[in-house]
N, C-alpha and C positions, 0 to 999 in steps of 0.2 A: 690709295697708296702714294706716299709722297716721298720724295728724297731731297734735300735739302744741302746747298753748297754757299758758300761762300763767296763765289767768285762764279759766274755763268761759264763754262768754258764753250770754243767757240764751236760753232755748227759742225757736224761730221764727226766730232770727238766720238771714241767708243762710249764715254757712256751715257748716251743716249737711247744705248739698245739698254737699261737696267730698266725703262719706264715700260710697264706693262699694257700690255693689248688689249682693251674692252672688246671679247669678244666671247660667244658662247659657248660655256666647253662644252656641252651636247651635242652641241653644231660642229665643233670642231673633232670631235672625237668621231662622230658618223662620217665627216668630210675621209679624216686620216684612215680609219677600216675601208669604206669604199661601199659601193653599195650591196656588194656580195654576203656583208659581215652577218651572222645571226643575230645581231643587237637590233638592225635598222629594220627587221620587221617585227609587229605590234604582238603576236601570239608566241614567236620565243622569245619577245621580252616577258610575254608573262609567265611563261615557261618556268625561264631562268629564277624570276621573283619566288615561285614551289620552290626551288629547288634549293634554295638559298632559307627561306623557311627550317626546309627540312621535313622529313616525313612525320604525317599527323596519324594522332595515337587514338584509336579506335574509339570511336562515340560511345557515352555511357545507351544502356539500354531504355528507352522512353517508358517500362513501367517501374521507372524507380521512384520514392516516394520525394515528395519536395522535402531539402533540408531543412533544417531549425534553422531560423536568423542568429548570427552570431551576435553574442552578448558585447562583446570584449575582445580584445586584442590578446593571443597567449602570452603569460608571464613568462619574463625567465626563469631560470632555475633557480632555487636560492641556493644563495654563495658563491655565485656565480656570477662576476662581470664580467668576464670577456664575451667579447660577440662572436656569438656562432658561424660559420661560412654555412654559405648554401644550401649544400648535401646536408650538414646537420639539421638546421632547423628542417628541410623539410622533411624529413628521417623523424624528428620529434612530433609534427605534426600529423601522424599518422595513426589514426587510431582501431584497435579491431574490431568486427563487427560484431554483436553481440547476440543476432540474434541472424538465422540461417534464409537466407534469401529463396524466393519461391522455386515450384519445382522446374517451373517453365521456363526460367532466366538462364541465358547460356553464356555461362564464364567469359570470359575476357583473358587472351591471352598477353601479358605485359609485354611488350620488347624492350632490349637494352639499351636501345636509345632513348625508348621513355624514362626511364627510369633515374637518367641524368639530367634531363632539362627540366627548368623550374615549372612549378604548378601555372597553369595556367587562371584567368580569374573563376570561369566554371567552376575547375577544380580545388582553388581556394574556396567558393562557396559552400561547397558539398562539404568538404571538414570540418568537422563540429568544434568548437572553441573548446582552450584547453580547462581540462577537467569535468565537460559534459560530454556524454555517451551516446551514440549514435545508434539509432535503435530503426529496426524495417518493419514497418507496419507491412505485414503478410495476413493471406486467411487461416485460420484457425486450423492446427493440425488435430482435432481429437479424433475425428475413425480417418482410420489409411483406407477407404474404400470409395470406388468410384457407385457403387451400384443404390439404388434408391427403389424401394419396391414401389410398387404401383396398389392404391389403395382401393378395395374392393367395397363395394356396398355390404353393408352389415345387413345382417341373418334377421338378428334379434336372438333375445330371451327365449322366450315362447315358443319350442318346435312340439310338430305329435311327435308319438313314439315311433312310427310307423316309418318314418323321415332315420334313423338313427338305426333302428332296426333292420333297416335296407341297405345301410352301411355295415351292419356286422356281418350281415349274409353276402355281400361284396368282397370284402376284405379278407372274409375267413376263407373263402374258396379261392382266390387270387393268394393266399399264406399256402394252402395246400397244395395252387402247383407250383410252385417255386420251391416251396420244401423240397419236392421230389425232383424235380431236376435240379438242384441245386446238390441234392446227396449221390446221384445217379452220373452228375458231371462228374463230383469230385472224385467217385469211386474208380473212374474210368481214367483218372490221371497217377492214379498210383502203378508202381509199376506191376512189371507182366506177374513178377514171381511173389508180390504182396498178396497175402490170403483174403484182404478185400478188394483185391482188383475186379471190376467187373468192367468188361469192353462195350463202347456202345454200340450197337447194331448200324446206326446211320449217323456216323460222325462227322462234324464240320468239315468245311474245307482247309487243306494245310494253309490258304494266303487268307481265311478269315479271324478276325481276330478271337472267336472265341476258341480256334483249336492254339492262337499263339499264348493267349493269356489264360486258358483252358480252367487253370486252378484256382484265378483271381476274381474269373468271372463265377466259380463256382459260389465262393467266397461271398460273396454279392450278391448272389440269389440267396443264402443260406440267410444273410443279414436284411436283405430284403422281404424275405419271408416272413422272420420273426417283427421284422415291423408293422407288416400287413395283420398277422397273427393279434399283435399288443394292441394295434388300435382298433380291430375289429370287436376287441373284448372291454375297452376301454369304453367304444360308444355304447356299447348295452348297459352298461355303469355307470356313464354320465347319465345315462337319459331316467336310470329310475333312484338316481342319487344313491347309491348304494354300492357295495361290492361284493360278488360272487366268489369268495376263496374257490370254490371248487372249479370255475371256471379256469381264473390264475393256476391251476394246480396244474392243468391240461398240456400245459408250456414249459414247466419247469424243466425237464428233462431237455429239451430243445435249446432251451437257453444253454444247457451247460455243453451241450455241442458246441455251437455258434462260440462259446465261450473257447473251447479248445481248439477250436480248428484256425480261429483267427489267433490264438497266442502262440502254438507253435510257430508261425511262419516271424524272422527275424525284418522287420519291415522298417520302413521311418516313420515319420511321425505324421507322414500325411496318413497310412493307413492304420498304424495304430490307434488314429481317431474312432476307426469303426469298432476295436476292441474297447473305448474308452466308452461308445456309445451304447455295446451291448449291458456292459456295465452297471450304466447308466440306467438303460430300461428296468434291470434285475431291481435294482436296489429302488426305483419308483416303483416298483408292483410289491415290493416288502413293505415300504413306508405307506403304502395306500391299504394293502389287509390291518397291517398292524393298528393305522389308526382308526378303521372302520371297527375295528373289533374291540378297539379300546372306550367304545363310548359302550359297547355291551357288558365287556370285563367290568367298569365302573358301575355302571347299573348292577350287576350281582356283588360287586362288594360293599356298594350301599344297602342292600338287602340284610346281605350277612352280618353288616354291623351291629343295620338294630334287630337284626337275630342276639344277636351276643350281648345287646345293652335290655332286651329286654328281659332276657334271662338273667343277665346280673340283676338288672332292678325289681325281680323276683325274691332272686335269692337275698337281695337285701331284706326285704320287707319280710321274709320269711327268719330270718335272721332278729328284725325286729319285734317281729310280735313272740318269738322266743323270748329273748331277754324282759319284754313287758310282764310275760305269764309269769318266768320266775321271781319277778320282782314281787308282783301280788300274791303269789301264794307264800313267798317269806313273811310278807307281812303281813299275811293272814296267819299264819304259824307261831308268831313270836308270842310269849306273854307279857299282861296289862303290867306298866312298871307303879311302884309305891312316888306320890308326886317329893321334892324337896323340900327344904324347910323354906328354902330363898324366894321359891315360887309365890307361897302363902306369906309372907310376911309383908306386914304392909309399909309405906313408905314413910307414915306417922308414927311408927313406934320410935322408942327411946333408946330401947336397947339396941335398935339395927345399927348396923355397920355400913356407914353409906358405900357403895358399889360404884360412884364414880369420884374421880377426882380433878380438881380442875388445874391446871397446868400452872404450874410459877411463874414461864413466861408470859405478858401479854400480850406480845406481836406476833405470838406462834400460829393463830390461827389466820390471822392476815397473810404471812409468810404463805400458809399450805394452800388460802385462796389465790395469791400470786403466780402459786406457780401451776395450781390447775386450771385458771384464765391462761395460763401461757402454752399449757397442752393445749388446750380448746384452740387458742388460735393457730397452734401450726398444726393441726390437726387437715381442717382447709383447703391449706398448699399444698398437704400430702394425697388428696382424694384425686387432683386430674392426674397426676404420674401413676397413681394405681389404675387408673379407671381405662387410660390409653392402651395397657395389657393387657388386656383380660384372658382369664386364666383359662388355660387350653382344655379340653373335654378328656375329662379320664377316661383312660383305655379298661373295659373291662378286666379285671381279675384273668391272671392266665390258665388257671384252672377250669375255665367256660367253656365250653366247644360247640363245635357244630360238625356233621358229617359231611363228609365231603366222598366224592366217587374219584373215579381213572379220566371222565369226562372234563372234571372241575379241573383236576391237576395238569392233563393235556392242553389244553385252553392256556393257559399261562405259560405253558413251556412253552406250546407257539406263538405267545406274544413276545415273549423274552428272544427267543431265538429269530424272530423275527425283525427285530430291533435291533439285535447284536451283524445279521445280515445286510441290514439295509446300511448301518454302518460301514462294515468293509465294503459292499459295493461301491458306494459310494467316496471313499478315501480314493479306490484305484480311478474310478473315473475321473475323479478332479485331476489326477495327475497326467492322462491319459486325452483327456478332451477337455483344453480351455477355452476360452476366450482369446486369445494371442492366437493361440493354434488356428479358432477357426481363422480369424481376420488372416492368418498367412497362407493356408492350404485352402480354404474356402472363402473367399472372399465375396463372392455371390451372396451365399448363406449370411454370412455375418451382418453384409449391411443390409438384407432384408430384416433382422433384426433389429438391428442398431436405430437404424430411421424409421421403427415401427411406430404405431399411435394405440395398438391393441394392449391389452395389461392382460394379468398375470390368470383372470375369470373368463377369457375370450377364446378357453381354445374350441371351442365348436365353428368361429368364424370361420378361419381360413381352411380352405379347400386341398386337400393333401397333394392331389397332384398339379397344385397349381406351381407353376416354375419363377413366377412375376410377383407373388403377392409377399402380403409382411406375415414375418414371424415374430416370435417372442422368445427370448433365453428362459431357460424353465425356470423358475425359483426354487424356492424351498420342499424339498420330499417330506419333510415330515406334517406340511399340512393334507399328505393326501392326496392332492390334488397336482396337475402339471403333467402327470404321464401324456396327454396327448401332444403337448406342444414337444415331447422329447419323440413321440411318434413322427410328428409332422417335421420338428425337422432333421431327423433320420433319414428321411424321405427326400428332404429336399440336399442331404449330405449325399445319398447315392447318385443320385441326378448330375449335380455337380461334378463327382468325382470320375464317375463312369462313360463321359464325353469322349475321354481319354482315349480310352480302351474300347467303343462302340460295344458297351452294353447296352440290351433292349429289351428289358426286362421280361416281360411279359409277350410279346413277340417275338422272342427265340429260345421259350421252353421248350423242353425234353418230355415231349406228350407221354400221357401214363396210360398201362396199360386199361382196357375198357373191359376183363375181366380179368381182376386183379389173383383170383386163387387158381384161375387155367396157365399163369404166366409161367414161366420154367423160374425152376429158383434161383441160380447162376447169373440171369439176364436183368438189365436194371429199365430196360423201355424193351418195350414191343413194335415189329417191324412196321409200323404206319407212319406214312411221311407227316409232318407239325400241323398244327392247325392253321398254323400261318405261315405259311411257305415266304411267301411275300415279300413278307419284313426281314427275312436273311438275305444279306447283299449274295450271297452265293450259294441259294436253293436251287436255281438251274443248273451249277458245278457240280451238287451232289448229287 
C-alpha cells in the first residue's frame, strides 16, 4: 500500500501515521484479547470452526445402494430463462423414490435446518439426473414369511400295507377320544337351564385355560377329531388305491356337527379358518367318492351302450332280411311280360327308326368333358375337410331299452348329488380359508408351504405331527386325490393356533367312561381322574 504526494512534507507531520504497520493480525488480535480469551486455545478454536459450520444432517444409512453416475447436467425448464435461486432448483432436483426401501432401514428424521442449506457433494451424487428414476435394489418381496420348513428325508413310493394300516388304527382311536370330550366339554359349557347341559364331574381349574376358553377349546377337539377321523380313513385309501364309500359314510353325520357348532359362533377370520377348513375336508371326501365311482358308472354305461347298439343292429338286420323276403316273393309272384317290338328289331333294317340322335352342336360334348374334369378335380380339395370330421356314432333308435333296477338309478343320483355337494363345499371354503388368510393368521403354516419341494403325489411323505416339516397347498378336489395334505395341514392349522390358548390335545382329554351302558345317562365322563394327570398345568389344583 502506497500513498503518493507531491511534495515530502516534513518529519512529525500527521500524516505519517496513514502508512500502515506490517504486522500480524493473528498476533495482534491474541495480543489485544489477552491470554484468557477462548480463541488463543487450540480445541475452542476448533470448537468455534463446528459451530460456525453449523449442525450436520444425519449420515445416510450404509446399506443403501450405490447411485447411477450422472449422465448430464439437469436441463432447464423449457421456456424458461430466468435462473432459478437456491431453494428452487434444489426443490426441483428432488425426486421420489419408486420403489419402498427395506424393512430393516430406519427412516431419517429431516430438520429444518437441513432442509435450507445447499446439498452437499454426497448428496448431489445420490440424485439421479434429471429425467432418470431412482430405483432401490431390495430383496424380493414374494411370501411375507420368515419361517422355512426344515426338509425330511423322503419315505419313498413303496410302503406295506401294514405301515398305513397302523396309521388308521392310530388316528381312528385318537378321533374317538377327542370326539367324546370335545362333545362332553362342550355340553358342560351351556348353560345350567339348557336341556343339553350336562356338568362335569371333575372340571378344570377356574385360572386354567381350558375352564377360561372352556368352549374354544371344545371347538378344537371337535375339529381336531374330525381330522384325526379323515386321515385315519384316508390312509386305508391310499394304501389300496381305492375308496370305501361306506367308510366316508361313518363321518358324515360328524361333519355336519363340527359344521354347526363352529358357524354359530360369530368369530374373525382367524377362526373362521377352521369353519373354511371343515369345509374343506367335506367337499374332498365328496370329489374323492364321486370320482372313484365315476370310473365304475363309466364302465356300466359302456356296457349298456353296446347293449343298445347290439340290439339296434339286430333289429336292423331283422328289418333287412324283411324287406329282402318281400322283395323275392314279389318277384316270384308277378307274370312273364310279352317282349316289345324295339327289343327284336334289328339295327340293319330299313324301316327302323333310328333311336339316337347326334347333337347339332359339335363342342357339346367337349363342353360336358370340361366340366366333369372340372368336378373330378375339385372333388380332391373337398376329401381332407370331410375326412378331418368324421361323422359322429349314431345314437341307437329311442325305442331300444334296456332294464334298469332302484340300484342303477341310485348309483347316479349319488354321483350327481355328489358333485352338486362337493361344489358348494367347496365355493364356502375358498371364501373361508385362503391363501392371504393363511400367510396373515398362520404364518408358520404358510411358509412350510410356500418353500415346500414336495408336489401335489407326496402326501404320504410328511409326518402329521411334525411341527417343522414342509407342506403342500392341496390342489384340485376333483382329481380325487389331496384329502391328506388338507388333513395334514389342518393339523398343523390347530397346532399353530392353539399356542395361544394352551391346548394340548390329547393330554388333557375328558377320559371316557370304561363301561359305557353302566354310566348314568345325565353324566357326560365318569368320576376317574385323566389318564394324564401330568400334562394339566393344574391336576394337583384339582
Amino acid at each position: 500500500m502506497r500513498y503518493a504526494y507531491i511534495h515530502s512534507p516534513p518529519r512529525g507531520h500527521p500524516i505519517h501515521t496513514l502508512r500502515p504497520q506490517q504486522t500480524n493480525p493473528r498476533t495482534a488480535l491474541e495480543e489485544s484479547r489477552g491470554p484468557s480469551h477462548p480463541a488463543s486455545c487450540p480445541y475452542l478454536r476448533s470448537t468455534i470452526r463446528l459451530q460456525i459450520l453449523g449442525p450436520l444432517t444425519t449420515p445416510l444409512p450404509p446399506d443403501l445402494p450405490p447411485s447411477p453416475p450422472a449422465s448430464r447436467e439437469p436441463s432447464p425448464a423449457p421456456g424458461s430463462k430466468r435462473k432459478l435461486d437456491g431453494n428452487a432448483e434444489q426443490g426441483n432436483r428432488k425426486k421420489p423414490r419408486t420403489s419402498s426401501a427395506p424393512e430393516d432401514r430406519r427412516p431419517t428424521q429431516p430438520s429444518s435446518s437441513s432442509s435450507s442449506r445447499p446439498l452437499t457433494s454426497a448428496a448431489r451424487a445420490s440424485q439421479p439426473p434429471d429425467g432418470d428414476v431412482l430405483t432401490t435394489v431390495s430383496r424380493p418381496i414374494g411370501i411375507a414369511t420368515p419361517y422355512v420348513p426344515v426338509r425330511r428325508p423322503r419315505r419313498g413310493t413303496r410302503l406295506p400295507y401294514k405301515h398305513y394300516d397302523d396309521i388308521h388304527d392310530k388316528y381312528h382311536s385318537y378321533g374317538r377320544i377327542l370326539k367324546w370330550s370335545g362333545e362332553a366339554r362342550l355340553w358342560s359349557t351351556y348353560p345350567q337351564g339348557h336341556p343339553d347341559h350336562r356338568p362335569l364331574q371333575d372340571p378344570p381349574h377356574p385360572s386354567s385355560p381350558y375352564h377360561k376358553y372352556g368352549h374354544l377349546i371344545a371347538r378344537l377337539e371337535l375339529v381336531d377329531s374330525l381330522v384325526c377321523f379323515a386321515y385315519a380313513i384316508w390312509n386305508k385309501d391310499y394304501s389300496r388305491k381305492a375308496c370305501f364309500r361306506g367308510s366316508w359314510a361313518t363321518i358324515e353325520g360328524f361333519v355336519s356337527f363340527c359344521k354347526r357348532e363352529w358357524a354359530l359362533e360369530d368369530t374373525d377370520d382367524r377362526e373362521k379358518a377352521f369353519l373354511g377348513l371343515v369345509y374343506m375336508i367335506e367337499g374332498f371326501i365328496h370329489a374323492r367318492k364321486f370320482q372313484y365311482r365315476a370310473k365304475l358308472i363309466d364302465e356300466e354305461n359302456h356296457r349298456l351302450m353296446k347293449r343298445l347298439q347290439a340290439q339296434a343292429d339286430a333289429e336292423a338286420a331283422r328289418e333287412a332280411a324283411r324287406v329282402a323276403a318281400e322283395a323275392s316273393a314279389a318277384s316270384q309272384a308277378a307274370p312273364a311280360m310279352l317282349p316289345s317290338p324295339a327289343s327284336i328289331t334289328t339295327a340293319s333294317s330299313a324301316n327302323s327308326t333310328p333311336t339316337t340322335r347326334q347333337s347339332d352342336t359339335p363342342n357339346s360334348s367337349g363342353g360336358n368333358s370340361s366340366a366333369t374334369s372340372a368336378q373330378s378335380a375339385a372333388q380332391p380339395q373337398q376329401r381332407p375337410s370331410q375326412q378331418q370330421r368324421p361323422a359322429p356314432v349314431p345314437l341307437p333308435p329311442p325305442h331300444i331299452t334296456v332294464p334298469i333296477n332302484s340300484h342303477f338309478v341310485a348309483a347316479r343320483k349319488s354321483q350327481s348329488g355328489g358333485l352338486l355337494a362337493s361344489s358348494y363345499c367347496m365355493e364356502i371354503a375358498h371364501r373361508l380359508l385362503t391363501l392371504p388368510i393363511m400367510s396373515k393368521h398362520y404364518p408358520r403354516t404358510f411358509g412350510r408351504m410356500m418353500y415346500s419341494s414336495l408336489s401335489a403325489s407326496d402326501e404320504h411323505e410328511p409326518d402329521i405331527e411334525d411341527e417343522e416339516g414342509e407342506l403342500f397347498w392341496p390342489g384340485q378336489c376333483v382329481t380325487g386325490e389331496g384329502l391328506g395334505w388338507v388333513c395334514i395341514m389342518g393339523k398343523a392349522m390347530i397346532k399353530e393356533f392353539s399356542k395361544e390358548y394352551g391346548y394340548k390335545g390329547l393330554d388333557a382329554v375328558i377320559p371316557k367312561a370304561t363301561k359305557e351302558d353302566d354310566a348314568p345317562e345325565g353324566t357326560a365322563v365318569v368320576p376317574q381322574p385323566s389318564p394324564r394327570p401330568s400334562s394339566e398345568g393344574d391336576a394337583k389344583k384339582r
